[in-house]
ZAMARGU-4260 file (C-alpha; in steps of 0.2 Angstrom, whole numbers, plus 5000, padded with zeros to 4 digits):
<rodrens>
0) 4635/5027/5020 | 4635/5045/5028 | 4647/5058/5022 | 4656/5067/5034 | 4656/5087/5033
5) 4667/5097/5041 | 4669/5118/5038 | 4686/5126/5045 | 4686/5145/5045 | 4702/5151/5049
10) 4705/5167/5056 | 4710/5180/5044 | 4727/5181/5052 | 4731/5161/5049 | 4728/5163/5029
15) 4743/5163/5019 | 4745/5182/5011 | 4734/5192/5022 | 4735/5207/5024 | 4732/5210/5041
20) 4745/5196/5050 | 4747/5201/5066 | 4768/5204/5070 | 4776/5204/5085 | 4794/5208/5090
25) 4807/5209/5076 | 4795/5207/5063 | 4789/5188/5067 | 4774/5182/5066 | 4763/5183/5084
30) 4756/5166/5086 | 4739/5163/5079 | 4726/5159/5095 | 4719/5141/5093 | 4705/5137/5083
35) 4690/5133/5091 | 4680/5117/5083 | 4666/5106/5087 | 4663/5091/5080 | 4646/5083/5078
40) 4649/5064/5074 | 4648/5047/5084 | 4660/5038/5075 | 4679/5039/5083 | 4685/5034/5065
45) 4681/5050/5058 | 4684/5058/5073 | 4703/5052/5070 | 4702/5057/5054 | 4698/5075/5057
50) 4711/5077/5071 | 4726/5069/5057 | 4721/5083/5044 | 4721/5096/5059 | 4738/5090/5066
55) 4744/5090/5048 | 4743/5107/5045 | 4751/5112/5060 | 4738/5126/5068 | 4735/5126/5086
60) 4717/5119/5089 | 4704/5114/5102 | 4693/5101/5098 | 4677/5099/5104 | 4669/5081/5101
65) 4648/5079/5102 | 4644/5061/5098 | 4625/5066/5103 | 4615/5076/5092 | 4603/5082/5107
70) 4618/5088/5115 | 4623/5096/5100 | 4608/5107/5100 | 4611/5111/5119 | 4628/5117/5113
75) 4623/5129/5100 | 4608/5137/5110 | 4620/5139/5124 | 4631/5149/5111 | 4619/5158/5104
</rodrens>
């Protein structure tokens, strides 16, 4: 059985207590800018799973699903 592994980093302006929360008018919170996440698995039931505990928590996000770990790679020497 593999273990899925998954490493959210939220922007210091989503964590609860920071303090450097960006304000906007009348003292509200701005809104946070989507996350930005990819995923590295092939199986759509952990795929599910990872978008319920995103949606759970309410933040905007913008998931990007590789199911090919060649891909994968491509993906990340194109970002670096």
């Amino acid at each position: 059985m593999q273990g899925v592994r998954l490493r959210i980093t939220l922007p210091r302006s989503c964590v609860v207590g920071s303090d450097r929360t960006p304000r906007g008018v009348a003292g509200t919170a701005a809104p946070a800018p989507p996350l930005s996440i990819i995923v590295v698995d092939g199986n759509p039931v952990d795929i599910q799973l990872i978008r319920w505990v995103l949606d759970a928590q309410a933040l905007p996000y913008e998931l990007q699903v590789i199911d090919n770990g060649d891909h994968a790679l491509d993906v990340v020497d194109h970002l670096a």
